[in-house]
Structure formats: C-alpha cells, structure tokens
C-alpha positions as CSV (number, residue, x, y, z in Angstrom):
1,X,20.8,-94.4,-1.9
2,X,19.1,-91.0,-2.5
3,X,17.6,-90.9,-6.0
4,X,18.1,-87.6,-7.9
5,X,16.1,-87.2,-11.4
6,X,18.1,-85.8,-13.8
7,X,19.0,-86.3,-17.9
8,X,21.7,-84.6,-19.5
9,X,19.1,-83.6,-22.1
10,X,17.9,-80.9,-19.6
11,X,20.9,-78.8,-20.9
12,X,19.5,-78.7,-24.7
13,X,17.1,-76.1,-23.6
14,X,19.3,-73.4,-25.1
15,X,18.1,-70.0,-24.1
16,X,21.2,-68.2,-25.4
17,X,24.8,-67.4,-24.4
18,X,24.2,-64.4,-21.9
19,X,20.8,-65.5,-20.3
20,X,21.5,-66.6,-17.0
21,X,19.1,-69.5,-16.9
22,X,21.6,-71.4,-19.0
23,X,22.7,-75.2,-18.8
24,X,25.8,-74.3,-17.0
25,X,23.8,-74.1,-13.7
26,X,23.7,-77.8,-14.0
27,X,26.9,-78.8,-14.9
28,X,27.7,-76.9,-12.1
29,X,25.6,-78.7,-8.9
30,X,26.1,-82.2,-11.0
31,X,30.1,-81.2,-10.6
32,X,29.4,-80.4,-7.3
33,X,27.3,-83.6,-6.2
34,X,29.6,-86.1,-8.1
35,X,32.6,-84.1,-6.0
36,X,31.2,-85.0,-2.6
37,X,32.3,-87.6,-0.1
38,X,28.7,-89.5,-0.5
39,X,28.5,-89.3,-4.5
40,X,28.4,-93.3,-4.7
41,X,24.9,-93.2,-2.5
42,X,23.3,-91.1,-4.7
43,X,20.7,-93.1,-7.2
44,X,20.9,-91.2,-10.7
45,X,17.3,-91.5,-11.5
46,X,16.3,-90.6,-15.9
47,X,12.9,-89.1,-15.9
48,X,10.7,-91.0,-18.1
49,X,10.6,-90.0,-22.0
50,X,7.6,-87.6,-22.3
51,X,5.1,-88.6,-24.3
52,X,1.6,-86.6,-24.6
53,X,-0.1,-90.0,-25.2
54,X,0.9,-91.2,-21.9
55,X,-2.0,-90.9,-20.0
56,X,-0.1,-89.8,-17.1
57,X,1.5,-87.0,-18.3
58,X,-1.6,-85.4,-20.5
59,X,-4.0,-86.0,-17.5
60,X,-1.1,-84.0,-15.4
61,X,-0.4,-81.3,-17.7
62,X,-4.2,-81.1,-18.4
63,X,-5.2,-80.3,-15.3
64,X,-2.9,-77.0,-15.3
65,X,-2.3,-75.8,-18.8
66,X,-5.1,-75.5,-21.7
67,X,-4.1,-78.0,-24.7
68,X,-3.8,-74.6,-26.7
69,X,-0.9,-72.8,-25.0
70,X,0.8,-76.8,-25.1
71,X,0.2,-76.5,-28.7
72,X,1.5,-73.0,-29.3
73,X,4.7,-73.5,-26.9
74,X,5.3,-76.8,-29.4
75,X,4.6,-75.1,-32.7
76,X,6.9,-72.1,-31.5
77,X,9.8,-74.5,-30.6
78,X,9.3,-76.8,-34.1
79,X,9.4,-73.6,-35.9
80,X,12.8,-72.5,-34.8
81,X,12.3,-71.1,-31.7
82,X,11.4,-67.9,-30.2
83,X,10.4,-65.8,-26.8
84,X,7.4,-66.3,-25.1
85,X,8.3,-63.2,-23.0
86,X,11.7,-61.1,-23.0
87,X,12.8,-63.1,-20.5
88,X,11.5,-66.4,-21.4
89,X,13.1,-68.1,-24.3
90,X,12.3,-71.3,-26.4
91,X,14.8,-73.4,-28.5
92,X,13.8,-75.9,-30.8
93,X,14.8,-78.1,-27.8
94,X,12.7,-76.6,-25.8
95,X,9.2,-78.0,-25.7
96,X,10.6,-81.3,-25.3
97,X,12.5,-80.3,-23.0
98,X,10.1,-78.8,-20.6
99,X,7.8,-82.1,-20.6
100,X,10.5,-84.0,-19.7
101,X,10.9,-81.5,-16.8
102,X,7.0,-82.0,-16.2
103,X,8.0,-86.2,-16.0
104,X,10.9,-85.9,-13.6
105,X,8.8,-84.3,-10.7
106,X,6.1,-86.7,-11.3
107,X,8.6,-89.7,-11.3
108,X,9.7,-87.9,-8.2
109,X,6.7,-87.7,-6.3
110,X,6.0,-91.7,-7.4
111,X,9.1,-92.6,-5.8
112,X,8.5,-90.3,-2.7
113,X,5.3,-92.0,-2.5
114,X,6.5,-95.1,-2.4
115,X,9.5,-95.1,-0.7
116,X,8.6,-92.1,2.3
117,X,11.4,-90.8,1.6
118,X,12.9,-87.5,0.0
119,X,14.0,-87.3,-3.4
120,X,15.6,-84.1,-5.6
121,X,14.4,-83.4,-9.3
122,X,17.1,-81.6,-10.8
123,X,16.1,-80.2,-13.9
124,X,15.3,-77.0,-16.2
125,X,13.6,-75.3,-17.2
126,X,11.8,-74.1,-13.9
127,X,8.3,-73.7,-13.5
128,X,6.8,-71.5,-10.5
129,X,6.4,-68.4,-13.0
130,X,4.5,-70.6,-15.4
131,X,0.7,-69.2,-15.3
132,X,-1.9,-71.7,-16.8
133,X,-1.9,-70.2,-19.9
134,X,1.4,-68.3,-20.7
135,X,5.0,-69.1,-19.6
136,X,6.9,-66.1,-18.1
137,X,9.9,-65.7,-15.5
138,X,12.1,-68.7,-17.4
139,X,9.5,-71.0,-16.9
140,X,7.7,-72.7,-19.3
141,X,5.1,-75.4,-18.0
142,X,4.3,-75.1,-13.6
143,X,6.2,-77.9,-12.5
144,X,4.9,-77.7,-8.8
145,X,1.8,-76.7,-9.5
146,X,1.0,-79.5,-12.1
147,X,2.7,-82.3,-9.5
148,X,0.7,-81.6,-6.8
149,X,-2.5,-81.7,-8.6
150,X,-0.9,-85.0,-9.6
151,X,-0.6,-86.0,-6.1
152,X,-4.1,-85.6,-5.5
153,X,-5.0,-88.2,-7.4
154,X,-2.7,-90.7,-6.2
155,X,-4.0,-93.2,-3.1
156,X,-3.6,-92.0,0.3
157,X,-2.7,-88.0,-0.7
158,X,-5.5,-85.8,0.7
159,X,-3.5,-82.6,0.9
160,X,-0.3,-81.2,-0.4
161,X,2.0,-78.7,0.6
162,X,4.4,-76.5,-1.6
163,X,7.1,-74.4,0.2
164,X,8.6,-71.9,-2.1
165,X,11.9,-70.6,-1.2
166,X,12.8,-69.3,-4.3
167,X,14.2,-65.5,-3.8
168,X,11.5,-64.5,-6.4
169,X,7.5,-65.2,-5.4
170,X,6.1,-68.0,-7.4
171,X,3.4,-65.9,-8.8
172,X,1.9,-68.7,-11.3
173,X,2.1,-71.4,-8.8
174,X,0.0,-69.1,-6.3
175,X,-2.5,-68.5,-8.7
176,X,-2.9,-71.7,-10.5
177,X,-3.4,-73.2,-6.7
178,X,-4.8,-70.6,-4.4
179,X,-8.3,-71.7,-5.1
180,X,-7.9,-75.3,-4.5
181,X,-8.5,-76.1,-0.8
182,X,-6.5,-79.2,-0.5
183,X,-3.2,-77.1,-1.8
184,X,-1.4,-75.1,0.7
185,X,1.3,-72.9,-0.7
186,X,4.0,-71.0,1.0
187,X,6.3,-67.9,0.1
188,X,9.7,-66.4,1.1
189,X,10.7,-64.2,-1.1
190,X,12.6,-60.7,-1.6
191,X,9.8,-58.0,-2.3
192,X,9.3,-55.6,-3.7
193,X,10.6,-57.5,-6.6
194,X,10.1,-60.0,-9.7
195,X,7.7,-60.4,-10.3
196,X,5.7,-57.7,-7.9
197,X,3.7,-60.1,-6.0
198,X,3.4,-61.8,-2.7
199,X,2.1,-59.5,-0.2
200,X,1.0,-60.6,3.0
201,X,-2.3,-60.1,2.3
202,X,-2.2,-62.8,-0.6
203,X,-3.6,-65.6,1.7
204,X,-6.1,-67.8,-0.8
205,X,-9.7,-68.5,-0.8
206,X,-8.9,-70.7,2.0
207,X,-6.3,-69.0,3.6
208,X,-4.6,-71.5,2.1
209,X,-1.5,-68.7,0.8
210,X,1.2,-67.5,3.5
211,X,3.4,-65.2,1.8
212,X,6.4,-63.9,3.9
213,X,7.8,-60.6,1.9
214,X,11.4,-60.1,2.8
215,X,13.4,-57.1,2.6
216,X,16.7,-56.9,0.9
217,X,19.9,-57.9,2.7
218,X,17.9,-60.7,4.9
219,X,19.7,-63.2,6.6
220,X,19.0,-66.5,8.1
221,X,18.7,-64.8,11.4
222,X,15.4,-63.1,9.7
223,X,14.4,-66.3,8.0
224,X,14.7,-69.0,10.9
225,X,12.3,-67.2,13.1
226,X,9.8,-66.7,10.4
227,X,9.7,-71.1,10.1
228,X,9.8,-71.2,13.9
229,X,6.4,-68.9,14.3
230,X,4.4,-68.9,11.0
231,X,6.0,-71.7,8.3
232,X,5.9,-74.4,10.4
233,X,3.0,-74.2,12.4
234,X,0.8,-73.0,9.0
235,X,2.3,-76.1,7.4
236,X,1.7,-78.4,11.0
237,X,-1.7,-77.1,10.6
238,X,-2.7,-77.8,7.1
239,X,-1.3,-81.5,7.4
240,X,-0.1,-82.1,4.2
241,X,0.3,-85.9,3.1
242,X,3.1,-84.4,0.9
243,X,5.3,-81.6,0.8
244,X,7.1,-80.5,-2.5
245,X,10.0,-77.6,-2.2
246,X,10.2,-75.1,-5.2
247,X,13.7,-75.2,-4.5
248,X,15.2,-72.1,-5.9
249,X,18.8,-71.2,-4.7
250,X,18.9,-67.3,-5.7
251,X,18.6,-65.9,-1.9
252,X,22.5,-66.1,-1.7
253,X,24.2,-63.6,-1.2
254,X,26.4,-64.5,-4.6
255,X,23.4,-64.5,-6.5
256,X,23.5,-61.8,-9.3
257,X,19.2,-61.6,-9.8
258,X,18.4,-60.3,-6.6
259,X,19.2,-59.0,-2.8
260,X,18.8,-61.2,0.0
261,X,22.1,-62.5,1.5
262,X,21.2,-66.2,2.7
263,X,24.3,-68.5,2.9
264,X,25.2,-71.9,0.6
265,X,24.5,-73.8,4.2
266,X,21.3,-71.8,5.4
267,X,19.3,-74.5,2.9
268,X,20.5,-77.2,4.8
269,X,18.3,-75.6,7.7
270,X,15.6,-75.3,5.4
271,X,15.8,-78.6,5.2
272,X,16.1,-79.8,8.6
273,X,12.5,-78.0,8.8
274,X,11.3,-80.0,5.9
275,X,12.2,-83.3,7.4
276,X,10.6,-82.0,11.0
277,X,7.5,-81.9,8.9
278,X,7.5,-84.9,7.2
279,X,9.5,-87.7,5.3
280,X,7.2,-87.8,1.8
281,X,9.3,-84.6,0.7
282,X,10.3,-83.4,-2.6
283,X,12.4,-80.8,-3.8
284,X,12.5,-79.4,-7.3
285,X,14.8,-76.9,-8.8
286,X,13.7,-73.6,-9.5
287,X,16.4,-70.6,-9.3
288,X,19.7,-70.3,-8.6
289,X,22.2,-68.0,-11.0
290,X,25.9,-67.9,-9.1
291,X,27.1,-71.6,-10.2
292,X,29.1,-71.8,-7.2
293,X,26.2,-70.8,-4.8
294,X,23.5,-72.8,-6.3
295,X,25.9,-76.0,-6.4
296,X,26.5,-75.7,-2.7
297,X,23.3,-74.9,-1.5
298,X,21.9,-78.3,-3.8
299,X,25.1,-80.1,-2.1
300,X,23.8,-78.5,1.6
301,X,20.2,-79.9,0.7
302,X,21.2,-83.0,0.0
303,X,23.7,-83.6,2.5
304,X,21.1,-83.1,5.1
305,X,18.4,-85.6,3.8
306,X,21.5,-88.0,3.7
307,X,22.1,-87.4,7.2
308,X,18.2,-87.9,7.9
309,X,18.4,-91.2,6.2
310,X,21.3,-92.0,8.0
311,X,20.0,-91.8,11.4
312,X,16.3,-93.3,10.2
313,X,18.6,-96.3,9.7
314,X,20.1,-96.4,13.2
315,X,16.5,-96.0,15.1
C-alpha cells in the first residue's frame, strides 16, 4: 500500500474563483489517482489535526517561522481574510489550513522514516516561496524547509536532501536552508522567471545550493542529462539520510504559469532518479496549474514508486 496524506479540508483554503492555486487542482489528481488501475493499494493517510500546543508541530514551525508572522498570518485569517502579497491570498480557512499542510509532510516524513519507503503529501497550500518571515508565491508556511529541519532531529537523519523540480525556483526554501550545512537543496527551474532567482552562482555557504536555470521550451532531453552529470552525483555526494521532493508539476507543457515543455510522464523519470538515490523519499506538492497535467504527472510519480515497491517485493 502506498500511503498518500491528504484531507479534503485542504480545499477550504479559498483563494478566490480565478486564482489558479484553487482547490480544483486536487479534485483533479484525487480523480485521477482513484481512476487508476492500482487505486485499491494506495493507503489514504489524514494528516494529524494541527495544534500549536503539540510540541511537535510548534518546535517544527519554530524552527522556520518567528511566532510573530504565525500570529499575524492567524489574526489576518480570524479577521476575514486578506492578501499577504497580490498573489498570496488568505481565507478565513486559511491559517488552519496551512498548519495542517505543515502536519501532513511531517506525518510523511514519520512514516518514510519508519517504513524506508516513499510516501506523497498531497496538499495546499504550497510552501517553497514561503521566506521565514513573510509568505509570497501562494505559499504560506515553507513546507520543505520546515520538514527537513524536522528531520534533523529525528534518530538516525544526519543530512537531508530537497530536490526542487518545481518550474518556478524555490526562493524561500533556498534561503531559509542555504546556511545550514547538513541541508542540501537542489533547483530546476525556468529562468529568468518568478520569482527572479536561482542562478548558478547561488551555491550556499557550503556549496550546499545547485541551481540548474533552464531556458524556456526545455525538454526532458535537456533535463535528463543535467541528473545524469550534476543532480545525481551532487546528491550521491552529499549523502542525504533523506530526500524530500518539492514536487511541483508546472514544467508541462499545458501549464498556463510558465514555459518549459516537460511531459505528464517525464516525472516518472524524475522519479526513477529519486529511487536510484534512495528509498527514505518524500514527495510534497508544490505547483502545478493545467488539472489535467498536474493529475497525470502525480499519477506518473506514483505509478513509478508502485513499480519500485513491486519489484523490492520480488528480490
């Protein structure tokens, strides 16, 4: 069974009829999942309730976000709602809603943990734009960012890995993590473009950063050699005891955000790279704004880490 975290109350984060990070990019990949010929082996996983007196989840958030920009995101969703930025809206849903994001990828990472195996969070709103002390880009709280400096603290994690494949550079992640050593953090992205940063001279205080600019119109035939020669070994090398996927599916060509002409399927050989890496593997939605593309490409990511489980089972 391969566990997805999800709860239908991800959709109450209502950021208005023509924004395109909207609830309908769920309904679309859970249509799409419960559509497949494996939907009875996936494990619908709820996130835990958030809960700021759960020590787990304050001592997460804590170590990203100052208490005051939690407070101010809360009192701006209990007083109606509002905009954080011009693109970044909060509902009175909202702030609840984005804490129970933060508890699905740590849920996630428990289970990968104990399990060594891969498991999907599939939830809104994203995170990788999400600087320590303002939301921006859709994002509210940094999702990655905050779950691997969970992971740290959890036995036998050393070093973590986060492989952005969002179309767009994960600008907060990068800067909330580039000055941790034990954080490695990797890049594809379109560029120039939202949110203007990522050049390949962004490498950390530890060379820790690889960002890999692409130009509009890439295809996989520009991506795949770019994880044969300088993902993969700059992952190999690093070692990470876990690697978490900002999973964002808005480098299709379908996608209306952007310019980079990937294909639904090209994830799936994303994620055969993953897997080559290692086994403690989570992905977590970020992007993704053609429903049809960002359902198949989840479908193409999952399918392969069922096929990886399938053959673990034969060995």
């Amino acid at each position: 069974m391969f566990p997805i975290f999800y709860s239908d109350r991800f959709l109450d984060h209502d950021t208005g009829f023509y924004h395109p990070e909207n609830a309908g990019r769920l309904t679309a990949i859970t249509t799409a999942l419960k559509a497949t010929p494996w939907a009875d082996q996936i494990n619908w996983q709820l996130p835990r309730d958030p809960d700021l007196r759960d020590p787990r989840l304050a001592s997460a958030i804590d170590a990203v976000h100052p208490r005051a920009y939690v407070e101010a995101v809360r009192q701006l969703a209990a007083a109606g709602g509002g905009q954080i930025d011009p693109d970044t809206v909060v509902s009175p849903q909202s702030y609840e809603v984005a804490l129970l994001a933060v508890n699905a990828w740590l849920d996630g990472v428990d289970r990968v943990l104990r399990t060594d195996a891969p498991a999907f969070v599939l939830s809104r709103p994203p995170g990788h734009h999400a600087l320590a002390q303002r939301g921006m880009g859709f994002c509210i709280f940094a999702n990655a960012a905050i779950t691997a400096f969970y992971a740290l603290q959890q036995p036998g994690v050393d070093r973590v890995a986060i492989l952005d494949w969002d179309v767009h550079h994960g600008n907060g992640t990068q800067a909330i993590v580039e000055s941790t050593a034990a954080i490695a953090y990797c890049s594809l992205h379109e560029y120039p473009h939202y949110p203007g940063t990522g050049a390949a001279n962004e490498q950390g205080q530890f060379h820790n950063v690889l960002n890999l600019p692409m130009a509009a119109g890439s295809t996989l035939q520009d991506y795949q050699p770019l994880f044969e020669t300088q993902i993969m070994p700059f992952l190999r090398t690093f070692q990470p005891d876990l690697l978490i996927v900002s999973a964002g599916y808005d480098a299709t060509a379908a996608d209306p955000l952007a310019h980079i002409a990937l294909q639904p399927t090209d994830y799936g050989v994303f994620t055969d790279y993953c897997l080559q890496l290692t086994s403690k593997l989570l992905f977590g939605l970020e992007g993704g704004y053609d429903y049809g593309a960002i359902a198949a490409a989840t479908v193409s990511t999952i399918d392969r880490c069922m096929r990886w489980a399938k053959q673990q089972e034969t060995r």
